[in-house]
Backbone bond lengths (Angstrom), bond angles and torsions (degrees), N, CA, C in turn:
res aa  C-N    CA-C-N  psi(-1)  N-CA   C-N-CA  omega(-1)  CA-C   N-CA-C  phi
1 X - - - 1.449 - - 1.527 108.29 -
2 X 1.323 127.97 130.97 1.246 128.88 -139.44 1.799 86.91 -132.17
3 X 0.956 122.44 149.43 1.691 133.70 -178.49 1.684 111.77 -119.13
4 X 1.266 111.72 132.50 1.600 125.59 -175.78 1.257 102.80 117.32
5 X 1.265 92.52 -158.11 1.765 95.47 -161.46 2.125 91.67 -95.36
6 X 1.387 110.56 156.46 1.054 116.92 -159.97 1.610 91.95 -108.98
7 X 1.281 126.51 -58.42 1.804 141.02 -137.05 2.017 82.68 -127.51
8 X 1.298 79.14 161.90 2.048 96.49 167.64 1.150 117.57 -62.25
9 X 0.988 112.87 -48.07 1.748 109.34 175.82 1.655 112.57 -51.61
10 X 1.286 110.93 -48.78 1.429 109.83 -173.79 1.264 92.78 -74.57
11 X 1.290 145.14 -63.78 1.452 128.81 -148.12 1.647 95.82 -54.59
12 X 1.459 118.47 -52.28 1.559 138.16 -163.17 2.305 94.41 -59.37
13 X 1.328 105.81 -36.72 1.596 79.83 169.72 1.441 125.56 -84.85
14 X 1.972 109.56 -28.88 1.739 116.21 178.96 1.347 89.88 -45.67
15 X 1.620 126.07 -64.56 1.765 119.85 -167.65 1.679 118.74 -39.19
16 X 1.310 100.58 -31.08 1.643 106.34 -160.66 1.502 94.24 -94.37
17 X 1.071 125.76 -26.02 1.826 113.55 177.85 1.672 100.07 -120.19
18 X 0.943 142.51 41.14 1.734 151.64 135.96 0.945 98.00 -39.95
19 X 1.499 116.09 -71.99 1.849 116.65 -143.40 1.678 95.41 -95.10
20 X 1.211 130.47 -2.94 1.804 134.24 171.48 1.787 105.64 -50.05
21 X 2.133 98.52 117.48 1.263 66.28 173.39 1.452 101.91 -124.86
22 X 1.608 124.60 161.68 1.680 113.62 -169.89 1.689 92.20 -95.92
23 X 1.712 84.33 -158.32 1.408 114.25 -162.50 1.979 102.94 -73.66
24 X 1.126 104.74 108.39 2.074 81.03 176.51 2.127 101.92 -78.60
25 X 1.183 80.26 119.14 1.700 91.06 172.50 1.216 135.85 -115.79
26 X 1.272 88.36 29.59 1.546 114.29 136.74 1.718 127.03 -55.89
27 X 1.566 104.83 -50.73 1.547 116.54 -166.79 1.843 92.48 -81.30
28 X 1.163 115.45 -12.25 1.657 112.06 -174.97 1.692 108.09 -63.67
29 X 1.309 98.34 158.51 1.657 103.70 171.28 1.744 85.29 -120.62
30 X 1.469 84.74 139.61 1.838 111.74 156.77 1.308 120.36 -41.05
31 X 1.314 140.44 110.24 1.666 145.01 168.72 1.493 100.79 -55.57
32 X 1.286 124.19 -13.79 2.017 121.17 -152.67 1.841 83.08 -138.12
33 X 1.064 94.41 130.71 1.514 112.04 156.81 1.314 128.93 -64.21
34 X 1.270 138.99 96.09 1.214 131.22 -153.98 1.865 116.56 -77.12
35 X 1.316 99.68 -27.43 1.834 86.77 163.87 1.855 115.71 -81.93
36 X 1.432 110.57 -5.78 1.612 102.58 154.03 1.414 132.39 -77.66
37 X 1.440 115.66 -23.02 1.186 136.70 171.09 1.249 118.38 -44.50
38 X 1.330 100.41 -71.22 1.464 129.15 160.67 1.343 122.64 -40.81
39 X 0.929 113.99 -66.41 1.558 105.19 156.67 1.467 127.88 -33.16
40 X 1.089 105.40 -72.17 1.850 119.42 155.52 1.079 100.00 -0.17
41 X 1.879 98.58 -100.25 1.710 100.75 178.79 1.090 104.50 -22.13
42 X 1.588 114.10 -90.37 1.687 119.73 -145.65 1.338 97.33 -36.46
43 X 1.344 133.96 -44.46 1.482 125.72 -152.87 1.864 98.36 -73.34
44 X 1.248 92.01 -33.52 2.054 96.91 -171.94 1.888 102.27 -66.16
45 X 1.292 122.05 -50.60 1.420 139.59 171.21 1.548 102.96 -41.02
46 X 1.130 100.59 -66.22 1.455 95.49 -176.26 1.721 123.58 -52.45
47 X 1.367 103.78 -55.45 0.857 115.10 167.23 1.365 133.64 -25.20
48 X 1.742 94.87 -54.58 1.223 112.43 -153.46 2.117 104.68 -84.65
49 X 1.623 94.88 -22.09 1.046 122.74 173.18 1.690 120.54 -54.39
50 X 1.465 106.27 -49.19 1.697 128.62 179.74 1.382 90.38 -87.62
51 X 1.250 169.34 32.63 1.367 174.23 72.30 1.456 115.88 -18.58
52 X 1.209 96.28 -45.53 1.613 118.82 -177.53 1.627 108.63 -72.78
53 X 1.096 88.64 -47.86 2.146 95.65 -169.75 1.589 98.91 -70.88
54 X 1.633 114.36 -53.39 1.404 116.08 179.25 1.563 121.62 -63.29
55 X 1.004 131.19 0.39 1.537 140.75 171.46 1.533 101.04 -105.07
56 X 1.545 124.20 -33.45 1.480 115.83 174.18 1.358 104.60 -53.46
57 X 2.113 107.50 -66.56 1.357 105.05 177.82 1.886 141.71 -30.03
58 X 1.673 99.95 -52.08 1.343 131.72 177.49 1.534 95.12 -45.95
59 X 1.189 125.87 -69.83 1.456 141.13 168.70 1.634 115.87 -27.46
60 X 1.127 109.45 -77.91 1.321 109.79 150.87 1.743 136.70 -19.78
61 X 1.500 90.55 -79.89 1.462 82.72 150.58 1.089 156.50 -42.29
62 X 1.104 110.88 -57.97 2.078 129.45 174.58 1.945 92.28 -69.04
63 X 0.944 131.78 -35.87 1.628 122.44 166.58 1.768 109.62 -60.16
64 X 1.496 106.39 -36.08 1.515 90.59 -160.33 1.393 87.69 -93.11
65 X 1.659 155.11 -6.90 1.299 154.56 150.58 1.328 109.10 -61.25
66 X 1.328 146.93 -60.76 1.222 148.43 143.54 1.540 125.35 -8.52
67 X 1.737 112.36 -50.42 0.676 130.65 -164.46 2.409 101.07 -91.57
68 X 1.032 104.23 -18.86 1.289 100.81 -173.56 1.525 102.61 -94.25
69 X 1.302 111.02 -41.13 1.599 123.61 149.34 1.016 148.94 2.46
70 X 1.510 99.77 -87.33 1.506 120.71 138.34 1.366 128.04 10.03
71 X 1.753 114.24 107.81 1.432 97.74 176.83 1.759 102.57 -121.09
72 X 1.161 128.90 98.97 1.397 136.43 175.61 1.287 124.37 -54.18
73 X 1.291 144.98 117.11 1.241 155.24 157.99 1.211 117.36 -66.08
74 X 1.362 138.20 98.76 1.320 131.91 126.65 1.505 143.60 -13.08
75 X 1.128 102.95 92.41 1.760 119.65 -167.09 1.448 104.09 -117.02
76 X 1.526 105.26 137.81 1.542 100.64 169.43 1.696 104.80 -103.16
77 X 1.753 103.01 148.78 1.587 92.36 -153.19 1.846 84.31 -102.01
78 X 1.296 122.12 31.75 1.603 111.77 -165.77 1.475 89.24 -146.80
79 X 1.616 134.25 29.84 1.437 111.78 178.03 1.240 123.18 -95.40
């Protein structure tokens, strides 16, 4: 597998965007405040975290209701 342009067309566009030059964004300033950001997350994490524990619990529960529930039949497994 060989790198650059392969066919005319490709060589004919690398020539035409060589000398293209972009934005350096470096010199940019941030639109978003980055200790609000952060927060964000943390606030989404957390969140998303206490979502997590309360669906473990929920789980738990509805198993151990399920589980008291329960009405078992007696079967003989040799008749």
């Amino acid at each position: 597998m060989t790198v650059g342009a392969e066919d005319y067309i490709d060589q004919l566009l690398v020539k035409k965007y060589a000398e293209e030059k972009v934005d350096n964004h470096d010199d940019m300033e941030s639109m978003i405040d980055p200790e609000k950001m952060m927060s964000a997350m943390n606030d989404y994490a957390s969140m998303y975290r206490n979502m997590m524990n309360l669906k473990q619990r929920l789980n738990i529960a509805c198993y151990a209701v399920n589980a008291r529930n329960a009405k078992y039949n007696k079967t003989s497994r040799y008749s």
